[in-house]
GUFI-835082 format. One line per 8 residues: their letters; for each residue x, y, z of N, C-alpha, C. Coordinates in pm, 1 decimal, m for minus. Layout:
<rs>
a = X:Y:Z:X:Y:Z:X:Y:Z  ...
</rs>
This chain:
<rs>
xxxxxxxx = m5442.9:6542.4:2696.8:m5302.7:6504.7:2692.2:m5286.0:6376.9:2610.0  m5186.9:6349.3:2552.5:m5196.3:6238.1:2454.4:m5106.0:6173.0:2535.5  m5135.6:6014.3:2476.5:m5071.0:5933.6:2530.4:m4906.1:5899.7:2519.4  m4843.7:5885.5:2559.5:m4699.3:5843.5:2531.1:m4724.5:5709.0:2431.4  m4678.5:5727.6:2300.0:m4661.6:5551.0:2232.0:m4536.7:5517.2:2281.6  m4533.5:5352.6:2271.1:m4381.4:5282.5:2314.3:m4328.7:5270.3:2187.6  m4202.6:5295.2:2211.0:m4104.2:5300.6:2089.7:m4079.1:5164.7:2014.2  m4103.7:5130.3:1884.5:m4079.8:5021.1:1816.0:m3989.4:5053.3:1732.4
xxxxxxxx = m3858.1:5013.2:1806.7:m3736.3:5006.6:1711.7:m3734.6:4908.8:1541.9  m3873.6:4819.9:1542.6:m3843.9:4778.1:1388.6:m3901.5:4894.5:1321.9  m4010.9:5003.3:1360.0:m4066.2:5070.5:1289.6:m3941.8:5207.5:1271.6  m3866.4:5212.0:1394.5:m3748.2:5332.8:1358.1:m3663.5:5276.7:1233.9  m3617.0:5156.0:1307.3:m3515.4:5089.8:1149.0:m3596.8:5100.6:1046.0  m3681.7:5056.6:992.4:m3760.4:5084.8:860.5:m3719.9:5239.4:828.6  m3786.8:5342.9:881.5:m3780.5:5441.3:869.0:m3634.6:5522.7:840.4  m3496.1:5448.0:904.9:m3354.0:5475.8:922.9:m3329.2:5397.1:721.9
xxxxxxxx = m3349.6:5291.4:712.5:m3365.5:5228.0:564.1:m3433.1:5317.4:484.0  m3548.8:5334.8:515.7:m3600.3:5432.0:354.8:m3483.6:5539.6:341.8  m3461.7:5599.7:443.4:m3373.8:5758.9:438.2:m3241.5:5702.4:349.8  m3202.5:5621.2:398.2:m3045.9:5541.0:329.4:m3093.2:5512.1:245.1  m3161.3:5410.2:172.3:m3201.2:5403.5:51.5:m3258.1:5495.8:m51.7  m3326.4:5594.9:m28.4:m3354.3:5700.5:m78.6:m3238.5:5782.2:m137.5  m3142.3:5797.6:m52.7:m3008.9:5847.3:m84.2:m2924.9:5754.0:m131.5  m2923.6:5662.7:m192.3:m2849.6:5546.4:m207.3:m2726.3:5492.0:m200.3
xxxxxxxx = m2752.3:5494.6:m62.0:m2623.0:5479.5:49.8:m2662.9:5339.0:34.5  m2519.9:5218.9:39.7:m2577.0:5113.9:76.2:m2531.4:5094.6:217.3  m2554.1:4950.9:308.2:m2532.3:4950.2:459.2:m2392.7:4940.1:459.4  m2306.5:4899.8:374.4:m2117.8:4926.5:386.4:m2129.6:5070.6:366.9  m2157.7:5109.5:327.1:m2120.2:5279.7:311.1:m2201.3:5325.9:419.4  m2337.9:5274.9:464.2:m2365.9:5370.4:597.4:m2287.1:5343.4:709.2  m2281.0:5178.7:713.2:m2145.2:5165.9:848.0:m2052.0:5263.1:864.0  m1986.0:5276.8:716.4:m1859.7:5331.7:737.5:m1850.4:5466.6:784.1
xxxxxxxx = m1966.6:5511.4:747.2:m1988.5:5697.6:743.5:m2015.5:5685.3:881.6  m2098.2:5544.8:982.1:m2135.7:5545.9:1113.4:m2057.3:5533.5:1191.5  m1903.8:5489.6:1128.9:m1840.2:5429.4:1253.5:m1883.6:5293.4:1352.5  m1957.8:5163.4:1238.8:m1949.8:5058.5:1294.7:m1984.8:4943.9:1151.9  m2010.0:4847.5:1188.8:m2000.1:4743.9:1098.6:m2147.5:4742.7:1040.4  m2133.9:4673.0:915.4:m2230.0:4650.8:828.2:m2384.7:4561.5:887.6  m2355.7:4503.9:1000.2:m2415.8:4408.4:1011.3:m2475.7:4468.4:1106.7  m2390.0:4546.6:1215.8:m2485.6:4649.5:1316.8:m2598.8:4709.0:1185.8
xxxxxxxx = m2578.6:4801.7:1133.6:m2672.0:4868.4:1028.8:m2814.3:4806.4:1016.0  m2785.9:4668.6:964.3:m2853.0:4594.0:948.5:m2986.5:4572.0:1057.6  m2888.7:4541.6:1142.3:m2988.1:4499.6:1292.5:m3039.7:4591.5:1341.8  m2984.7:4701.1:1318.8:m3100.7:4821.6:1373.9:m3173.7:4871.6:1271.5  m3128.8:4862.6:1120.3:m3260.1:4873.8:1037.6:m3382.4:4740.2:1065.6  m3370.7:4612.5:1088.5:m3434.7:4533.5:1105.5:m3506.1:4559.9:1265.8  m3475.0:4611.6:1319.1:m3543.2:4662.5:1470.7:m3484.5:4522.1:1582.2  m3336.5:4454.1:1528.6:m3304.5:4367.2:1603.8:m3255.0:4422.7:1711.5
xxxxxxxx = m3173.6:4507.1:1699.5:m3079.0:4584.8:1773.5:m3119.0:4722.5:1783.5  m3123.1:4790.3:1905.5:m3178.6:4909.9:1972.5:m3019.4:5018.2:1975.0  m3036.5:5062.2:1849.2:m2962.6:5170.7:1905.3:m2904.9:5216.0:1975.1  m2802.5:5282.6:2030.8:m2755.0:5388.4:2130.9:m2768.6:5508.8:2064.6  m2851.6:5620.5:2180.8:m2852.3:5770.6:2136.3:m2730.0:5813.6:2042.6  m2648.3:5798.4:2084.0:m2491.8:5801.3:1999.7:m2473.5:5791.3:1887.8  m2538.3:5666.2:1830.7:m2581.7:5567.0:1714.7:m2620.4:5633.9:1651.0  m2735.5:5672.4:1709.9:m2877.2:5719.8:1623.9:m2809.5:5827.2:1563.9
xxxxxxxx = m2759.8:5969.6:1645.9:m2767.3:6071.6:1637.0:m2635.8:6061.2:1524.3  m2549.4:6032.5:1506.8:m2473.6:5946.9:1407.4:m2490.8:5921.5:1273.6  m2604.4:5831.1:1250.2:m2664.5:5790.5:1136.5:m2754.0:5901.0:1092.8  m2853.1:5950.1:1161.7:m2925.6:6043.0:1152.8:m2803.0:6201.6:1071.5  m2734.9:6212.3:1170.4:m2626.4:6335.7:1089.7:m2543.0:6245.6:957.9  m2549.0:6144.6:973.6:m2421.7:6104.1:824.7:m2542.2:6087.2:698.5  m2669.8:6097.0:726.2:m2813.7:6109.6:627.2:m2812.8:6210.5:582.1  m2769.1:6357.2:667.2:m2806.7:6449.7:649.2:m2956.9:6483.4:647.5
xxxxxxxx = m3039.1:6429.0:770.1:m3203.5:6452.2:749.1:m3221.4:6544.0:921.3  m3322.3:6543.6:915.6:m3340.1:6616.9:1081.2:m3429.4:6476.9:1157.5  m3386.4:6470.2:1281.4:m3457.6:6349.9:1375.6:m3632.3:6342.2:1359.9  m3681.2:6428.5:1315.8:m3791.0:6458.3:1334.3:m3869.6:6316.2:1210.7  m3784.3:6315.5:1107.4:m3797.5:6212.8:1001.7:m3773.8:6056.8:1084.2  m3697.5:6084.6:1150.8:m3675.2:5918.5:1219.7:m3759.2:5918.8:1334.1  m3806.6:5996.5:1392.8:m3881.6:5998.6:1536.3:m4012.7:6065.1:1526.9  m4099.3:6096.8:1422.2:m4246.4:6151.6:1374.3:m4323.0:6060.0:1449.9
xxxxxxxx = m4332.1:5941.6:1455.7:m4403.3:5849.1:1509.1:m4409.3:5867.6:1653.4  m4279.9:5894.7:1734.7:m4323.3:5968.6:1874.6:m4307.8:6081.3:1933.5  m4252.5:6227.6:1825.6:m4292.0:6299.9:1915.7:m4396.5:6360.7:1856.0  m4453.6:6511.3:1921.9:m4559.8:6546.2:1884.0:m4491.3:6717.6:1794.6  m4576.6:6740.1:1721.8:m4545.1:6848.6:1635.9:m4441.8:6832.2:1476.6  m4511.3:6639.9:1465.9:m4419.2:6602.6:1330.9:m4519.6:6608.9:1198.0  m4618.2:6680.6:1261.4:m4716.8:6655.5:1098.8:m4651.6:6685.0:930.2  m4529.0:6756.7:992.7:m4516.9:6842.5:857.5:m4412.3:6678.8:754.2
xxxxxxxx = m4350.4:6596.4:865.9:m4280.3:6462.8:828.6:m4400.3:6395.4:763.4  m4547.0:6347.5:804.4:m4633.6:6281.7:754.3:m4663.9:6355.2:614.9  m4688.6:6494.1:584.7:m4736.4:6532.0:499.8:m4609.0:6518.8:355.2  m4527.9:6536.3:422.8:m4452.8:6518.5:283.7:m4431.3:6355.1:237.8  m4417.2:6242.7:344.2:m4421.6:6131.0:303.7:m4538.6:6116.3:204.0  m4655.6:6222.0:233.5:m4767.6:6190.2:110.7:m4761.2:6241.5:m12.1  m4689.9:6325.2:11.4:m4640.2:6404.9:m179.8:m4561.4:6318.2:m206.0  m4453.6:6223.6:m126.4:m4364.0:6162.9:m225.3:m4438.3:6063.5:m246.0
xxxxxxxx = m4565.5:6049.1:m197.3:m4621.8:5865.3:m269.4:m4715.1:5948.2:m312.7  m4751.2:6075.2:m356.3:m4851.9:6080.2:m463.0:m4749.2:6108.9:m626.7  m4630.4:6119.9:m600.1:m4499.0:6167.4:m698.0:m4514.9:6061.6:m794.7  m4526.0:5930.7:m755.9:m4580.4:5824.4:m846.4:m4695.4:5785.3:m854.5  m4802.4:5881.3:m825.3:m4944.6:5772.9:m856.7:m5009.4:5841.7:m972.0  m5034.8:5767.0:m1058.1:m5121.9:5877.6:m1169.1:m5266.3:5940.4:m1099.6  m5342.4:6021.2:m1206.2:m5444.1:6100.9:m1155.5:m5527.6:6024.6:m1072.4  m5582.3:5910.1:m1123.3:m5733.5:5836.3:m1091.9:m5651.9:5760.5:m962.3
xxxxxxxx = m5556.1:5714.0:m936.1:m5496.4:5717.5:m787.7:m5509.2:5799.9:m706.5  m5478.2:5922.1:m739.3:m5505.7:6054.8:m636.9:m5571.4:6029.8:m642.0  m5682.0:6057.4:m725.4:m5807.9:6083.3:m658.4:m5882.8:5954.6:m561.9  m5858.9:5845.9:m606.1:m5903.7:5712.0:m526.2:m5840.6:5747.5:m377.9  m5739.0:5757.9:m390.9:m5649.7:5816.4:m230.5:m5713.2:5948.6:m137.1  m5724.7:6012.9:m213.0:m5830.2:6141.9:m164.1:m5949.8:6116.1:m85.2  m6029.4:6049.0:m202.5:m6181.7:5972.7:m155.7:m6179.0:5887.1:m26.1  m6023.4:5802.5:m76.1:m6064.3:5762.4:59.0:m6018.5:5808.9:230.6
xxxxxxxx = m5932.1:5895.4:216.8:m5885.2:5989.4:323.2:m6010.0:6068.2:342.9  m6040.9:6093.5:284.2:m6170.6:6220.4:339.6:m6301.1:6066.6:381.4  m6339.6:5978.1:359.6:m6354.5:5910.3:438.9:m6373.0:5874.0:584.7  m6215.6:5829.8:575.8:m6115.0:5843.1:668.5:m6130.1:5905.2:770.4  m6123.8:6019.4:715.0:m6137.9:6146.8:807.6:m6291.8:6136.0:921.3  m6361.8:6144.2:820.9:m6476.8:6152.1:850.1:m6566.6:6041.0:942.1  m6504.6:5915.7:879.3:m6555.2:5840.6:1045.8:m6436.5:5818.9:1145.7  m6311.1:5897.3:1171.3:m6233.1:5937.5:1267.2:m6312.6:6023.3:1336.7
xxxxxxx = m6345.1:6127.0:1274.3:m6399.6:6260.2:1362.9:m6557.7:6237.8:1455.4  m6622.2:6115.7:1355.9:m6787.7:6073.8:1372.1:m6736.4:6013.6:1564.1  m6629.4:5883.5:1541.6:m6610.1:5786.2:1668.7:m6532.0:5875.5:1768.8  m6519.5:5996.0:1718.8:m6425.6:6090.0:1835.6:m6286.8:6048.2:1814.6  m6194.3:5995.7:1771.7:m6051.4:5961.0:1767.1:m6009.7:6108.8:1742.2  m5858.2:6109.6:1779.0:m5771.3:6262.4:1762.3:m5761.4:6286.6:1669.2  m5790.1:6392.2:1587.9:m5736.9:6448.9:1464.6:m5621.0:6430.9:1412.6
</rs>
């Protein structure tokens, strides 16, 4: 059984920022689409301010993304969120990056699996 992680709202806000920025929404235009002020935005992208489910589910629909992108980090069955975060950072790396990135994931891998840690 895996463990429950505790929720780190600076690591959700980060994650709530890339999605807005990616789409290049700025935080006046996400407020507005949220139904609150610029400065809330802020504080819950900065992990000052904790959300309300309300909030979330809010920002999350005015993104147009699925929760699974803002919440990969705790629930279980988000691999498919990790794997694409890695195509979009291999989207800019030239070849001899991949491959340096490769080398060292399979690594990686490999003294994960040696010390027993979860796959």
């Amino acid at each position: 059984m895996r463990k429950e992680k505790i929720m780190d709202y600076g690591d959700l806000g980060k994650r709530l920022r890339h999605e807005r920025v990616k789409k290049k929404i700025s935080q006046e235009q996400m407020a507005k689409m949220a139904g609150c002020s610029s400065a809330h935005i802020s504080h819950i992208e900065t992990g000052n301010t904790i959300p309300s489910l309300e909030m979330l589910v809010r920002i999350i629909n005015q993104l147009k993304i699925s929760s699974d992108v803002i919440l990969c980090d705790y629930v279980d069955k988000a691999d498919h969120v990790y794997r694409q975060e890695l195509n979009e950072l291999f989207e800019n790396c030239s070849e001899k990056e991949v491959k340096f990135i490769v080398e060292m994931a399979k690594e990686n891998i490999r003294l994960l699996r040696k010390y027993g840690e979860e796959k």
